[in-house]
N, C-alpha and C positions, 0 to 999 in steps of 0.2 A: 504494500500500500504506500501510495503518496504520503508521505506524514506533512504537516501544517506544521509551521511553530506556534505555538500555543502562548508562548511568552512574548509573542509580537502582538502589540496594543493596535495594531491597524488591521488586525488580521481578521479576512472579509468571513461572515458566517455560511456563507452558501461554499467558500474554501475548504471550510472544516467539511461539511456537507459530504460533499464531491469526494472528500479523502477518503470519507468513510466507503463507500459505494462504490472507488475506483477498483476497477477491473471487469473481467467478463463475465463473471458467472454472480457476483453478488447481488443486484438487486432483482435476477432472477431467484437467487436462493432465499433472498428475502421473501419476495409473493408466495412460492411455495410453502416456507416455514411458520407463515401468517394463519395458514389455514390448519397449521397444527404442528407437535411435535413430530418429528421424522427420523429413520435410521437410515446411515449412511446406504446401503443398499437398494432403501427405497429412493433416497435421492438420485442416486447413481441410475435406477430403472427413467428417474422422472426426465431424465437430462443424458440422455445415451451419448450426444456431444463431448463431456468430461469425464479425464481419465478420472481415477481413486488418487492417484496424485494430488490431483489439482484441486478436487475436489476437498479430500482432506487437508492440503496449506490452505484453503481459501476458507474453510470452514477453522482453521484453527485462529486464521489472522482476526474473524469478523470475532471471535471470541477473545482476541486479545481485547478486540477495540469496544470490547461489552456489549457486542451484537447479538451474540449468539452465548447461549448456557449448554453445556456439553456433559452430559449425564452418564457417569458409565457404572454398570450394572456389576455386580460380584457374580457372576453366575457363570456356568461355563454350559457353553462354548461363551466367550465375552458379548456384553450388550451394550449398545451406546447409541443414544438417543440427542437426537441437538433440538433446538427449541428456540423460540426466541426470546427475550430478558424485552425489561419493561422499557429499554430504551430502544432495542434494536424492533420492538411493535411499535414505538414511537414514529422511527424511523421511516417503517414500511408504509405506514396512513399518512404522513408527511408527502411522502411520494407519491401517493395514489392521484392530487390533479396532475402529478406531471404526467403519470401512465398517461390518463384521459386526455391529457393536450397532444400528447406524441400519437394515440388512437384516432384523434381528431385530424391532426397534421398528414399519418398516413391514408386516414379518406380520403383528403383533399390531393392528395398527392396522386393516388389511384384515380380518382376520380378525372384530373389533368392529361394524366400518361397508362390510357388503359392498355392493358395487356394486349398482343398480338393474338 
């Protein structure tokens, strides 16, 4: 992730924002994990896209940044469940008019340059 300086007095809020959210799979993972707790595996079915790699640093960075609460179970074979924390649900409703603007923008967009 982008990091912000935090200790910079000018530093823009939609900055911090964007740092959070920076990369590919994140505020996809966010929509997803909005709709409930999730195991890696089912994420992995949800998003066939992303390796287990990428998947797991991106699910452990939005947990550094207090996005994500990552559950692991005593039990064997092991269990781990990710979730999201009251900020990273903050987060994903925060985003939800941009979803609807970018929804709106690709209408218009289709609508302009219809497919062959």
């Amino acid at each position: 992730m982008t990091r912000v300086r935090i200790d910079d007095p000018g530093v823009c809020g939609v900055a911090v924002a964007v740092a959070a959210i920076d990369g590919k799979w994140k505020t996809l993972l966010l929509w997803l994990l909005e709709g409930g707790p999730r195991r890696p595996g089912e994420l992995r079915r949800e998003i066939p896209r992303i390796s287990e790699k990428v998947l797991t640093q991106t699910l452990r960075e939005m947990e550094s940044d207090g996005l994500v609460h990552r559950e692991v179970y005593d039990v064997v074979p092991p269990k781990t469940v990710y979730s999201l924390t009251e900020s990273g649900l903050e987060l994903s409703r925060a985003l939800a008019p941009l979803s609807d603007w970018g929804h709106r923008r690709l209408d218009r967009l289709t609508a302009d340059h219809p497919a062959p």
